[in-house]
Each structure stands twice: as C-alpha cells, then as structure tokens.
C-alpha positions as CSV (number, residue, x, y, z in Angstrom):
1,X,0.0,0.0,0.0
2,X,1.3,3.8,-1.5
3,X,1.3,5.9,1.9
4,X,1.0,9.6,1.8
5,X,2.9,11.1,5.0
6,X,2.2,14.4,5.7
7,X,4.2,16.2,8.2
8,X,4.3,19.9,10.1
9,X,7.1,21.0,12.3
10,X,7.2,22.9,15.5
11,X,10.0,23.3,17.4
12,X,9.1,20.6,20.3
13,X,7.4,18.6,18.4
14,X,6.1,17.3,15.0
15,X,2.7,15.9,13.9
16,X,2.4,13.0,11.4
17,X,-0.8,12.1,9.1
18,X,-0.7,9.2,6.7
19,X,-2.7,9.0,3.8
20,X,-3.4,6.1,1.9
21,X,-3.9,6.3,-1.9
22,X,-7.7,6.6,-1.7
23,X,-6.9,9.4,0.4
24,X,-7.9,7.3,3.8
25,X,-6.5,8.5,6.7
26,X,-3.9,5.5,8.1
27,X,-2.3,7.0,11.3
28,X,-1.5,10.0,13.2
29,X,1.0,10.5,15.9
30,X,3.0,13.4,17.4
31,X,6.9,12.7,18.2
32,X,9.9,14.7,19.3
33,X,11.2,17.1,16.4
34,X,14.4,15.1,16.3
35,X,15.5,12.7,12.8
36,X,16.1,9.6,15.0
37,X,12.6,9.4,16.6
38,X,11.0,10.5,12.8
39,X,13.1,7.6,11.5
40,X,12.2,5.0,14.0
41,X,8.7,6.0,13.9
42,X,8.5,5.8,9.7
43,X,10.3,2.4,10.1
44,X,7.5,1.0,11.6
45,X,5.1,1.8,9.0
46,X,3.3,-1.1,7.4
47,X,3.6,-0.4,3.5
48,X,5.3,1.6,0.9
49,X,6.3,5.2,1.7
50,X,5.4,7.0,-1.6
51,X,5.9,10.6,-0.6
52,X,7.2,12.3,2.6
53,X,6.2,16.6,2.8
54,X,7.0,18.8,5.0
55,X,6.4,22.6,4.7
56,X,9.6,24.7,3.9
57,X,11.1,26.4,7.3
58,X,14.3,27.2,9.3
59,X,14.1,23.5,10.9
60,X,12.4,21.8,8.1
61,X,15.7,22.4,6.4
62,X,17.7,20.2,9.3
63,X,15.1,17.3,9.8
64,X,14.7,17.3,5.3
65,X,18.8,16.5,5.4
66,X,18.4,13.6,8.1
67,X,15.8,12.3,6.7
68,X,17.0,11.7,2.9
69,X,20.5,10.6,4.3
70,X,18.5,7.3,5.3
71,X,16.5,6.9,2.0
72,X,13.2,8.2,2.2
73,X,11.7,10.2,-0.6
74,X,11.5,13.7,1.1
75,X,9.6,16.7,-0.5
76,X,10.1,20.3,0.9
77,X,6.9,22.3,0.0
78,X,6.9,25.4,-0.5
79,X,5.7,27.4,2.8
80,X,3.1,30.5,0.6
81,X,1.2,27.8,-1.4
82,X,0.9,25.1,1.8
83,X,0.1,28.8,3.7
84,X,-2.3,29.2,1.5
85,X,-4.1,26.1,0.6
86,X,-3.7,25.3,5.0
87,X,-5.9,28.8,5.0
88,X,-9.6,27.8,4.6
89,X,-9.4,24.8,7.0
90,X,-12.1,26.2,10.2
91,X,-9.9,24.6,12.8
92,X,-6.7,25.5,12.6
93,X,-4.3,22.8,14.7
94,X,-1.3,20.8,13.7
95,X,-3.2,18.1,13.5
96,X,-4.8,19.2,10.9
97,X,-2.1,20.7,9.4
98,X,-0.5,17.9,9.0
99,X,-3.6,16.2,7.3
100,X,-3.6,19.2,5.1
101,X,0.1,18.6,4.0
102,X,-1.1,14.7,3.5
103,X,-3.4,15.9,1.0
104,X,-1.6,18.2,-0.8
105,X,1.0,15.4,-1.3
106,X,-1.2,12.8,-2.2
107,X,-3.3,14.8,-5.1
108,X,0.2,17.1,-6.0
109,X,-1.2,20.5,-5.5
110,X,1.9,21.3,-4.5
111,X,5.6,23.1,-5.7
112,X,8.8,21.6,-4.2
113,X,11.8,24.0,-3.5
114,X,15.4,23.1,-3.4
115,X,17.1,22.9,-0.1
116,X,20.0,25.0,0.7
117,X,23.6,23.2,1.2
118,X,25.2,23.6,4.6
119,X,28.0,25.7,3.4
120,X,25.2,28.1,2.3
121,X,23.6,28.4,5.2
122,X,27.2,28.7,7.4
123,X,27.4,31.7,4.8
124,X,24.1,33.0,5.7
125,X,24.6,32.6,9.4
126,X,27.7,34.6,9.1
127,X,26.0,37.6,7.0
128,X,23.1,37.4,9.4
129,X,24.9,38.1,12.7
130,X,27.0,40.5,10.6
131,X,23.4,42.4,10.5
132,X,22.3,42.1,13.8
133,X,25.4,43.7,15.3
134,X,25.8,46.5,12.6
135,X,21.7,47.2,13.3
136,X,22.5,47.1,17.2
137,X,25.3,49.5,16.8
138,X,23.6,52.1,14.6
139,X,20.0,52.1,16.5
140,X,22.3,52.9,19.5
141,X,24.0,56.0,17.7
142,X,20.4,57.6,16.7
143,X,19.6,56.9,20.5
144,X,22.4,59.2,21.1
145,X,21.7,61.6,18.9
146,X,18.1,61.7,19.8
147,X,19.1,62.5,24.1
148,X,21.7,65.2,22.7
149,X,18.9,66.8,20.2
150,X,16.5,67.8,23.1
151,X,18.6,69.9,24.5
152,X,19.5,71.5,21.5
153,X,22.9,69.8,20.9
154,X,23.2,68.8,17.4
155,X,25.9,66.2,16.5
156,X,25.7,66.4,12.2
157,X,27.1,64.6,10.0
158,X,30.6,62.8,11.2
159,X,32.4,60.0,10.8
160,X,32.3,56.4,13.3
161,X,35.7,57.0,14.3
162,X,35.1,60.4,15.1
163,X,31.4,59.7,16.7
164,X,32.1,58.9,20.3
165,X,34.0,61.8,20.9
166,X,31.7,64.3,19.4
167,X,29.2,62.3,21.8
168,X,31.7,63.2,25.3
169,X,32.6,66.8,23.6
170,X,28.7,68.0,23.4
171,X,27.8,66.1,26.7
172,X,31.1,67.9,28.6
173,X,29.8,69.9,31.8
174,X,26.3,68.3,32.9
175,X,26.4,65.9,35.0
176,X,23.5,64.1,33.8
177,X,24.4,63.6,29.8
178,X,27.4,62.3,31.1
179,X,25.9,59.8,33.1
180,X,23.5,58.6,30.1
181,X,25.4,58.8,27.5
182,X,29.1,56.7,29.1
183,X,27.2,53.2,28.9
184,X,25.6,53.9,26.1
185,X,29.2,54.7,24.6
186,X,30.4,52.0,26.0
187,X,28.1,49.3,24.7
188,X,28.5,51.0,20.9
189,X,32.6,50.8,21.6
190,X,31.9,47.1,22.6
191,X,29.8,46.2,19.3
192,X,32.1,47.6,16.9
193,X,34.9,45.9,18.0
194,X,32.8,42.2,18.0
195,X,31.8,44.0,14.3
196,X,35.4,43.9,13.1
197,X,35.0,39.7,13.2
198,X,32.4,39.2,10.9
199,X,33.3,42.2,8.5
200,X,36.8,40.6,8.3
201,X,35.3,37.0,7.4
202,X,32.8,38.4,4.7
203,X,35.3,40.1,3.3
204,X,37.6,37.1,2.5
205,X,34.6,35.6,1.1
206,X,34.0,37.8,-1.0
207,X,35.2,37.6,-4.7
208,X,37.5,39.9,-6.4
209,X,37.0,40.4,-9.9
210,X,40.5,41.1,-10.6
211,X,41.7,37.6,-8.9
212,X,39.3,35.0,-9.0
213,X,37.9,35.3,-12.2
214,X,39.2,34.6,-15.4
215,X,39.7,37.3,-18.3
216,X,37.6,36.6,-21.7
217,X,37.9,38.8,-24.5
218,X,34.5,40.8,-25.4
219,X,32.5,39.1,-27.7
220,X,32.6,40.5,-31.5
221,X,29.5,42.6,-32.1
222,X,27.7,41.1,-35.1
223,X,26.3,43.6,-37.5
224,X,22.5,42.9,-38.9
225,X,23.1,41.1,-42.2
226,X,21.1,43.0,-45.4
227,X,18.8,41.0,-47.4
228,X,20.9,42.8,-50.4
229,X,24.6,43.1,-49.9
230,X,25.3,45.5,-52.4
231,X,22.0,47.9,-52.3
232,X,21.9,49.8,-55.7
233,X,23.0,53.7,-55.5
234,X,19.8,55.5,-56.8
235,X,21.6,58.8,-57.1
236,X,24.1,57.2,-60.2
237,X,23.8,57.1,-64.1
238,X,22.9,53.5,-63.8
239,X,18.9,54.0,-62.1
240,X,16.7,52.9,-64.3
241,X,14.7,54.9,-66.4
242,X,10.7,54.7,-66.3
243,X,9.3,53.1,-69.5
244,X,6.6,55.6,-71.9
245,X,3.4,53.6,-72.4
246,X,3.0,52.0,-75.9
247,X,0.2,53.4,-78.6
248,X,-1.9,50.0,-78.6
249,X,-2.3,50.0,-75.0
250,X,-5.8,50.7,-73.4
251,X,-4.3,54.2,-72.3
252,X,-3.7,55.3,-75.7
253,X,-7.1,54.0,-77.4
254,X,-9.3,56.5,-75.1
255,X,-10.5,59.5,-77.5
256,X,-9.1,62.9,-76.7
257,X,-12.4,65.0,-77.7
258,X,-14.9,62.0,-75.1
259,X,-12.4,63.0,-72.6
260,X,-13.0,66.7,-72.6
261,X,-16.4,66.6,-72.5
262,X,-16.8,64.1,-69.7
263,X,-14.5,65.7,-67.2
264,X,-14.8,69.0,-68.4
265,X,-17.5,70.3,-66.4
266,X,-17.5,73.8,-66.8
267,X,-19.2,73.6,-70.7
268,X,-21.4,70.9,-69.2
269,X,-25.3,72.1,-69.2
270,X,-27.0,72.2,-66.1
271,X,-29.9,73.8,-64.2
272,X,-28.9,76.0,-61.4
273,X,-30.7,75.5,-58.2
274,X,-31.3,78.9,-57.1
275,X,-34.0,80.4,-54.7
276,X,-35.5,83.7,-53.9
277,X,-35.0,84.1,-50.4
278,X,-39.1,85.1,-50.0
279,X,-39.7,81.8,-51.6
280,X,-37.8,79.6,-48.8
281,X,-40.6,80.3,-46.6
282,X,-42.9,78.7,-48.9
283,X,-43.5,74.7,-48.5
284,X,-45.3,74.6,-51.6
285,X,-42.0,75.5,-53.5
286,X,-39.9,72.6,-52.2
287,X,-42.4,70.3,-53.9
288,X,-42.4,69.3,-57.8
289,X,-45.7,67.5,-59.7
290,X,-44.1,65.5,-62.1
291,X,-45.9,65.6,-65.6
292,X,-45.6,61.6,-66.5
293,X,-47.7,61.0,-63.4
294,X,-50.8,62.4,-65.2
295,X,-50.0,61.4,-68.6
296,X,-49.3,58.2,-67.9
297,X,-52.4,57.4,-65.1
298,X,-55.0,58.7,-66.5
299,X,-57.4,56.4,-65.5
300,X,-56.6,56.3,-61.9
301,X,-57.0,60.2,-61.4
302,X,-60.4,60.0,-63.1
303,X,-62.1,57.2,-60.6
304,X,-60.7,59.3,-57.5
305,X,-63.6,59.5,-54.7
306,X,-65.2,63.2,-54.7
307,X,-63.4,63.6,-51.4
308,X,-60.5,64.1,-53.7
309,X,-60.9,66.0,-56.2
C-alpha cells in the first residue's frame, strides 16, 4: 500500500498524518522534532512510503537532510502555497495541518523547493549576525543623537571614528548627559569591536573580480546582415529609367475629344438651383408634380372618390 505522510514541524514537536492512496487517513502520531525518533517512527510503518512533505522552514531544512540521508523520498513544499491552501481549514491545529500537508501530497497541489547546502547556510549565518550587530550599533547612535537633540545639541554629519568623541565633547559639563550617554558609549565601543569579526570573514569571502575570475575577450559585435549586400546607388547614371506607355495599350485608345467633355465640367449644361429668399418660406416650392404622373395614369385620377378632387 502507497502511503502519503504528511508532516508539520514545530520546534518541540512534529505531527504525522498518513494517507493512503484513496486518500484514507492511516495514522496519526506526534513525536519529538528530532530525525532519530522520525526515522524510528517511519520504520514502523506497514507499507510503501510514496511521498514524505513537509512545509519549507528554518528546521524543516535540518530534519529534510536527516531524513534523505537514510532513503526516504523527502519533498520540501513550498511554505506561501501550503500557507495558502492550509488557509480555509475552520480549525486551525497541527493536526490538521498535518492532514492538510497529507493531501496536498497525495493529489500534488503542491511546488517543491530546493534545499540550501550547509556551506550556504554557514554563509548566511555569518551575514546574518553580521546584521544584527551593525543594526544594534547604529539604533544605539540615533539613540544618542536623539538624548543630545532635546537639548538643542546637534551632533551632524561625522564619521564612526570620530562619533564617540563628538558624543563626550557636546555632553562635557552636565552631570547628567554624562551619566546617560558613558554606557551607552560603552556598549556602541563594545559592538564595533565584535563587528570587526564578521566584516573581516565576509570580506575574505567575497570575490575579487581582478583575482578569481578569469579574463575573456569581449565578444565580436555582429552587425545585422542585409537582405541585399550591395544595395543599388539611386543617385548614379545607372537607375533605371521609367518606361513611356505604348500606342496599342488601353491608355492610348481613349478619345481625346470623349475625354473633354466628360471631365470638363465647366461647358457641361445644367440647371442651377437657385432660390429667392421670400420663396424659402414657402413649403409649396420645395415640392415638384411631375408631368408623366398624369400622362401616364390617367385612368386612376379620373375614378378618385369626390373627397378628392
């Protein structure tokens, strides 16, 4: 039997679900959030393990590695779409977070993600305490400036090795600046010198263009090919000259004499349709009795009713 396992990590502990391939549940079970207990627990399965998901996260990553150095078909999922799909369930437990995961697995609504090596992350731990101390250090120097700008003391625009005693300088004379501003000097003295660690290591991991990479010549810009190579000069002797029409062509055979008196409109007769202005008033001008209509019906305007006529 195809199982389905389905699983959501906390820090303490982690909840299983097991799915059959008819989407059954099999078993559930909570156990420590350690490989060895995962592994002995998975070993005691009855069937074949298919599929084995578990929702992309800071210790997902730990228990993934432990857990495909013995074998088993692990899937990391990734942690927006399992966020997303895990969002409509009412009751929201591991439990059934774990079932969720289950299913996803089993019917493959789900995207896997790659997980980092361990030199990657050793990189990333290094850049991330990097951080913390750098953000540490500067949130105490806007503290400083902050105490020193209510009493009108304005520190501007220095440099770090400079800052501290700019700091004593504009606190020199009350008692009371001096007292809040020595341990907070202090601590800022203490963080840059822990800083000068980390900036050191980052910087040897850092590449240098110069050094570690290897020169190439620029690659030969390729000019658009024409479709002609040799394009003709159309401002030489050699442009070719336009070609008269022949006599026995239908341009020739048209008659000069028809031609002038169709499109010569000026000598054409016609009746100008002028109005006297008093006669625009009058309806009865806008309408003409044509003289076929009593020529040719004779009969019907005879038999009209009297009503007519």
């Amino acid at each position: 039997m195809r199982l389905f396992i389905g699983l959501d990590v906390s820090l303490a502990k982690t909840a299983i679900c097991v799915v059959s391939a008819h989407g059954k549940i099999v078993r559930e079970a909570e156990v420590a959030s350690e490989p060895e207990p995962l592994l002995a627990w998975l070993q005691a399965l009855d069937g074949n393990i298919a599929a084995l998901g578990l929702e992309a996260g800071p210790l997902s990553q730990w228990l993934y590695r432990g857990l495909t150095d013995a074998g088993l078909d692990a899937v990391l999922m990734e942690r927006r779409q399992v966020k997303g799909a895990l969002k409509a369930m009412p009751i929201k437990t591991d439990r059934r977070d774990a079932e969720g995961i289950g299913r996803l697995l089993h019917l493959g609504w789900f995207r896997p993600v790659r997980c980092k090596s361990v030199s990657a992350q050793e990189v990333r731990a290094i850049l991330s305490a990097r951080k913390a101390i750098q953000q540490n250090m500067i949130a105490l120097e806007m503290s400083l400036r902050g105490l020193l700008r209510n009493f009108g003391l304005k520190v501007g625009a220095i440099s770090r090795g400079r800052f501290e005693h700019r700091i004593r300088e504009l606190a020199e004379g009350n008692a009371m600046l001096e007292t809040a501003t020595a341990p907070m000097l202090r601590a800022r003295a203490s963080l840059r010198q822990e800083l000068a660690g980390p900036e050191k290591l980052v910087l040897q991991m850092a590449v240098y263009l110069h050094e570690n990479l290897a020169r190439v010549p620029l690659p030969v810009r390729v000019r658009p090919q024409l479709l002609y190579q040799f394009p003709p000069d159309f401002g030489s002797k050699h442009r070719a000259k336009s070609v008269p029409p022949k006599p026995h062509r239908f341009v020739a055979d048209i008659d000069a004499a028809f031609v002038e008196k169709v499109l010569n409109t000026s000598k054409r007769k016609r009746k100008a349709d002028i109005r006297h202005h008093r006669e625009a008033d009058d309806v009865r001008t806008g309408f003409g009795f044509p003289k076929w209509g009593v020529v040719c019906h004779p009969e019907r305007l005879r038999n009209r009713p009297a009503r007519f006529q």
